[in-house]
FIROKOL-953167 format. One record per residue (C-alpha): residue number from 1; x, y, z; residue in three letters. Coordinates in Angstrom, 2 decimals, padded with zeros to 5 digits, m for minus. Layout:
REM residues N
<rec n="NUM" east="X" north="Y" up="Z" res="ALA"/>
...
END
This chain:
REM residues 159
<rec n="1" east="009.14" north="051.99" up="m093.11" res="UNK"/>
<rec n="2" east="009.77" north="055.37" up="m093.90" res="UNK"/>
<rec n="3" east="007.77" north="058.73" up="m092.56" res="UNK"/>
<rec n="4" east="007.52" north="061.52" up="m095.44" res="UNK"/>
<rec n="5" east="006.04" north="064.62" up="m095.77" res="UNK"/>
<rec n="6" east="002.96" north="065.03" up="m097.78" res="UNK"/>
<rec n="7" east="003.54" north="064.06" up="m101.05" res="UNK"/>
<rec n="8" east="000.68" north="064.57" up="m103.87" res="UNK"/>
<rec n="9" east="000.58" north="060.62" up="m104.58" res="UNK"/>
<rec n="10" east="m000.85" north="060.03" up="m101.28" res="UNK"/>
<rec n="11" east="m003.02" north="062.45" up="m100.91" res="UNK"/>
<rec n="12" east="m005.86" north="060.12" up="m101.78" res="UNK"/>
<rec n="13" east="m004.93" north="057.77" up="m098.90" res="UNK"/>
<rec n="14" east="m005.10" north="060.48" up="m096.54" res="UNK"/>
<rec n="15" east="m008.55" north="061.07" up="m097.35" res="UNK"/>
<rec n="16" east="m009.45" north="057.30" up="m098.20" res="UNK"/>
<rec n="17" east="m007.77" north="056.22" up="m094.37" res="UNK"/>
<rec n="18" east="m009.63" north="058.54" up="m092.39" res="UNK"/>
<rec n="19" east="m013.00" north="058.51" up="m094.66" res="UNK"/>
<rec n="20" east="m013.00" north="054.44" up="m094.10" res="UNK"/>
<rec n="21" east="m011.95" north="055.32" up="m090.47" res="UNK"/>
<rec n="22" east="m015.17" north="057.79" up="m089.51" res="UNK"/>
<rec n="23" east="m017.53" north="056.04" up="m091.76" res="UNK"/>
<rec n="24" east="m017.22" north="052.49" up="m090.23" res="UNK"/>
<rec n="25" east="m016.85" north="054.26" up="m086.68" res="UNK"/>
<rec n="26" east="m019.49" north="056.47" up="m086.92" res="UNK"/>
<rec n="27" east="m021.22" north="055.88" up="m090.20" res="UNK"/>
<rec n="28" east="m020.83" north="059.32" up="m091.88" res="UNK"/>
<rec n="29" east="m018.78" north="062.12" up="m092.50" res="UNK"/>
<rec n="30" east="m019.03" north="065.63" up="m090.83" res="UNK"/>
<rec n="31" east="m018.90" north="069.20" up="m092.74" res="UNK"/>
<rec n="32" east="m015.24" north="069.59" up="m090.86" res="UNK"/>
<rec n="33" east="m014.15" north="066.18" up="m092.06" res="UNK"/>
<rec n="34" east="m015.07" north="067.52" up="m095.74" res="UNK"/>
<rec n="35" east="m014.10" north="070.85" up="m095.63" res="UNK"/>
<rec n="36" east="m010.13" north="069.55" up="m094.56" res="UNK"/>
<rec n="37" east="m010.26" north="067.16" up="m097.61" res="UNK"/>
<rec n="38" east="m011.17" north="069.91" up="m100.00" res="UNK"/>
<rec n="39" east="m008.27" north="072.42" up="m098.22" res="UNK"/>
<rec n="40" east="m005.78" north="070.31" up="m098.22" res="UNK"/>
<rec n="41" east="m003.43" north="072.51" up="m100.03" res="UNK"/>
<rec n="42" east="m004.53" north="075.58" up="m098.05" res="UNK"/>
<rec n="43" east="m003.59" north="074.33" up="m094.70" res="UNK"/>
<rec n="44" east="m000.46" north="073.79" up="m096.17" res="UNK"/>
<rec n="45" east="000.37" north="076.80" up="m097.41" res="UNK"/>
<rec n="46" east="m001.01" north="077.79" up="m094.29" res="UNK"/>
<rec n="47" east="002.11" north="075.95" up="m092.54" res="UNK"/>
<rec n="48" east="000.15" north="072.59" up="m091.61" res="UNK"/>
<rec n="49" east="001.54" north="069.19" up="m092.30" res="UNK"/>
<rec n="50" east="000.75" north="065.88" up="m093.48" res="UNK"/>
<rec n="51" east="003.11" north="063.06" up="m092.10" res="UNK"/>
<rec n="52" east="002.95" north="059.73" up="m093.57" res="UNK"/>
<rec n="53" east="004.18" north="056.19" up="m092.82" res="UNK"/>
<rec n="54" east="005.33" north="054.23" up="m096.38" res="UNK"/>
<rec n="55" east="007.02" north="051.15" up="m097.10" res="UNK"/>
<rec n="56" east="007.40" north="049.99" up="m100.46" res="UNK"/>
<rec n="57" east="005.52" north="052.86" up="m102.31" res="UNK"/>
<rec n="58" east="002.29" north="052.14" up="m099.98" res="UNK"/>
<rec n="59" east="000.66" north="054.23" up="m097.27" res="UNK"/>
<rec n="60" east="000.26" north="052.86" up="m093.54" res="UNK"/>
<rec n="61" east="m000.54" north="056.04" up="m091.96" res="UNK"/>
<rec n="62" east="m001.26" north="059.14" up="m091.77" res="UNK"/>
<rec n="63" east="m001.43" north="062.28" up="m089.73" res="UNK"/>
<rec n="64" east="m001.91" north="065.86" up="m089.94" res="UNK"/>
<rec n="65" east="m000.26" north="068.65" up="m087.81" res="UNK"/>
<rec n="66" east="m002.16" north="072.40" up="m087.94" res="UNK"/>
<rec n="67" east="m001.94" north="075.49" up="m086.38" res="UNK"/>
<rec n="68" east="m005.61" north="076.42" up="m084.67" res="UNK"/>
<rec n="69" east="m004.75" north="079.48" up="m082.73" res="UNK"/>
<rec n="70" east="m001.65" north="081.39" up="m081.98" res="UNK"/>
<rec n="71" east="000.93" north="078.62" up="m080.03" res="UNK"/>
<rec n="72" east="m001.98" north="076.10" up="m080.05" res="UNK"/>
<rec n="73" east="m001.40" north="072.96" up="m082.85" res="UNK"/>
<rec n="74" east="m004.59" north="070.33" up="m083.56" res="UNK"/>
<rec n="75" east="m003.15" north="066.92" up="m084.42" res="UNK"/>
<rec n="76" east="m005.75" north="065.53" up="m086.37" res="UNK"/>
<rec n="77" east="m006.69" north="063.16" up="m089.37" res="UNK"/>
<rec n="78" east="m005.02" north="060.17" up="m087.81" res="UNK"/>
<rec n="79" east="m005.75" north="057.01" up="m089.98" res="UNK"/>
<rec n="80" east="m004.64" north="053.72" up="m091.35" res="UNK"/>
<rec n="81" east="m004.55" north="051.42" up="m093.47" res="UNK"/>
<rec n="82" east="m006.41" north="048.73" up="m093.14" res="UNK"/>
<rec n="83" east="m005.13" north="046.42" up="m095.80" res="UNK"/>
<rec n="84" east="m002.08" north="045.84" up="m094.51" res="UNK"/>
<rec n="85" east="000.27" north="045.31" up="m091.06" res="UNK"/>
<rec n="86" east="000.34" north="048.96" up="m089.45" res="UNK"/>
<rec n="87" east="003.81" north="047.84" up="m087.75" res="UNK"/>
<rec n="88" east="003.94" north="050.77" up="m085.02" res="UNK"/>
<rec n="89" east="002.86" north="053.28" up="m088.53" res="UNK"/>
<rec n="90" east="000.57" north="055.45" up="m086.50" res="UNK"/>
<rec n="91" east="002.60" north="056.04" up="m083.61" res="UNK"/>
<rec n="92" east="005.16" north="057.16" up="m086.07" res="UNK"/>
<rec n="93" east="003.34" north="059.54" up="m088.14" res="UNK"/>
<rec n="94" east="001.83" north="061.41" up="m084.87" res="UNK"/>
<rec n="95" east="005.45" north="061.96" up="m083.76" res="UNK"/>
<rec n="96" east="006.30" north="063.35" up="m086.81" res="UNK"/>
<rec n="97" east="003.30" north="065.61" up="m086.93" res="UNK"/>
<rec n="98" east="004.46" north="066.26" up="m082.70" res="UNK"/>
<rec n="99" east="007.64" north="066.88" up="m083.78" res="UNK"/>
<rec n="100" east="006.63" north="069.02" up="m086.57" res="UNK"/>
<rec n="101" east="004.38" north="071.29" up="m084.30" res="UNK"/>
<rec n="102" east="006.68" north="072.38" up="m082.39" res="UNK"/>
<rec n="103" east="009.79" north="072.88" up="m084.31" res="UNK"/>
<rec n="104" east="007.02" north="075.50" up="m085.48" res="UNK"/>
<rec n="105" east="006.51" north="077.10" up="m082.43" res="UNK"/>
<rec n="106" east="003.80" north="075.48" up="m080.83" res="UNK"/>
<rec n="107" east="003.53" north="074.71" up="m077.09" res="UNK"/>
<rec n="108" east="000.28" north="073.45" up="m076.30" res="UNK"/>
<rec n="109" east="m000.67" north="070.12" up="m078.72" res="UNK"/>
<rec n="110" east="m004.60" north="069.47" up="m078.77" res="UNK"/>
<rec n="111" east="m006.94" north="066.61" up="m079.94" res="UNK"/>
<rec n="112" east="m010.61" north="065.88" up="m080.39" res="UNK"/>
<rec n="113" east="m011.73" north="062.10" up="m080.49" res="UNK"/>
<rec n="114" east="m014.01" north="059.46" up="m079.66" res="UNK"/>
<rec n="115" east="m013.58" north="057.82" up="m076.13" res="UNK"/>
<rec n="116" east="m014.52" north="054.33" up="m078.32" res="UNK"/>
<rec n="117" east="m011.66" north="054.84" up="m080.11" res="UNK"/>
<rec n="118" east="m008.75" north="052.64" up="m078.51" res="UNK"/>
<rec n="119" east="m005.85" north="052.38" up="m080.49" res="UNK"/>
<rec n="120" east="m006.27" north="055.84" up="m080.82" res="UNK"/>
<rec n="121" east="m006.61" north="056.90" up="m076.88" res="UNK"/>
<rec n="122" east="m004.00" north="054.64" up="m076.59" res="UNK"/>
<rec n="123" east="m001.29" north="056.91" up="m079.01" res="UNK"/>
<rec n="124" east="m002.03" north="059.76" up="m077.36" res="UNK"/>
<rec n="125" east="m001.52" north="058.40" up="m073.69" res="UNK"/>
<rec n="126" east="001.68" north="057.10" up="m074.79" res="UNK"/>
<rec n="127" east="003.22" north="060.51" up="m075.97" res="UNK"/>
<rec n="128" east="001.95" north="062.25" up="m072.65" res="UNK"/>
<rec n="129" east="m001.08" north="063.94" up="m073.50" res="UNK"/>
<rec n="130" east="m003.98" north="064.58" up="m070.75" res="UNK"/>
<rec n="131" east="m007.70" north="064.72" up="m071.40" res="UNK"/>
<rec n="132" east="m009.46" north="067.70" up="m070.78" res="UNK"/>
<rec n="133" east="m013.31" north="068.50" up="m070.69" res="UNK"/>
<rec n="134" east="m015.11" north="070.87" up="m072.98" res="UNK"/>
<rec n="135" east="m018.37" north="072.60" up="m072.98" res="UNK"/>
<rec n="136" east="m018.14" north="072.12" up="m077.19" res="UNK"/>
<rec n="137" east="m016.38" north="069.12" up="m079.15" res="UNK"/>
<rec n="138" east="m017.27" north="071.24" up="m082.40" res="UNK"/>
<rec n="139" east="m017.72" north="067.32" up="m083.94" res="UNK"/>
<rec n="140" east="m021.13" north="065.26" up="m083.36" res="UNK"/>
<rec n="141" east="m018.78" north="062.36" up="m083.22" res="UNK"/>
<rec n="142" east="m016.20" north="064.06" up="m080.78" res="UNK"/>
<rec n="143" east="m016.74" north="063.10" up="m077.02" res="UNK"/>
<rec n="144" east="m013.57" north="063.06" up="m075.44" res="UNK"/>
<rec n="145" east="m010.40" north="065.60" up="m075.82" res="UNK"/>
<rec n="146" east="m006.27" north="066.23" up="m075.19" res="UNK"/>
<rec n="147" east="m003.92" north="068.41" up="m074.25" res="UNK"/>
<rec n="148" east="m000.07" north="068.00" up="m074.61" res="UNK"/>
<rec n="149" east="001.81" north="071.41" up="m072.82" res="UNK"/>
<rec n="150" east="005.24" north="071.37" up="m074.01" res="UNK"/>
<rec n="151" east="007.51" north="071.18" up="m070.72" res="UNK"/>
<rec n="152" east="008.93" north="074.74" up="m071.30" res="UNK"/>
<rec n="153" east="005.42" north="076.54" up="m071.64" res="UNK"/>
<rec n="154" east="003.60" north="075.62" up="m068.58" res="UNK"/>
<rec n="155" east="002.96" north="079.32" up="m067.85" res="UNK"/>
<rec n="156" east="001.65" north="080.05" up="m071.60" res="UNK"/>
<rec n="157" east="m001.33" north="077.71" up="m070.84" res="UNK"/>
<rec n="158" east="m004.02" north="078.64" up="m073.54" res="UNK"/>
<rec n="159" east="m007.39" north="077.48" up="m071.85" res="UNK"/>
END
């Protein structure tokens, strides 16, 4: 297994893993989930990255790194595939998009999710992150979130 950078040939699995992922979760797709889709390019230009997990010329995972606001990142867009094995793919690509967040200056690491989904919750407890409460989850879907403070930017805390 290899983790890459986004590469045009799988764009369409990035949008195929996570549009099978919401739509048999939660039965439909939100204007956010379309809108990322349709900038794909933008938020890369934009300095946002799409990790993903290959072996043999086929996608396993994905997972996308973006800036929201100043030193905060959104890891988001975390999917699979669910055709074949996943062999630890998902952990992989969200340390890649981790590692990629920070290398580019960010210090706080936040997520929005679904407390239903496990092998989700479960990735982000095993990197370290903490769930936080909101007053808005900005997705109808989202119910739960994270927060990962990098260990030297305690005091830059963005609330």
């Amino acid at each position: 297994m290899e983790i890459i950078q986004f590469e045009e040939r799988y764009r369409q699995d990035f949008i195929d893993f996570n549009t099978e992922w919401i739509v048999s979760n939660f039965g439909s797709l939100e204007e956010h989930d379309k809108e990322t889709f349709e900038k794909i390019d933008d938020e890369i230009k934009s300095g946002a990255m799409i990790f993903f997990a290959v072996e043999n010329d086929v996608a396993l995972a994905t997972c996308m790194a973006m800036q929201v606001q100043g030193k905060t990142w959104e890891l988001c867009k975390l999917g699979s595939n669910k055709n074949v094995p996943h062999k630890g793919a998902g952990s992989a690509v969200f340390e890649a998009a981790m590692n990629w967040a920070f290398s580019h200056g960010a210090e706080r690491l936040f997520i929005l999710s679904n407390s239903k989904l496990k092998p989700a919750l479960h990735i982000y407890e095993k990197y370290g992150f903490q769930e936080i409460k909101l007053e808005n989850y900005e997705y109808v879907r989202g119910d739960i979130a994270f927060e990962y403070i990098a260990p030297s930017s305690e005091a830059c805390r963005e609330a």
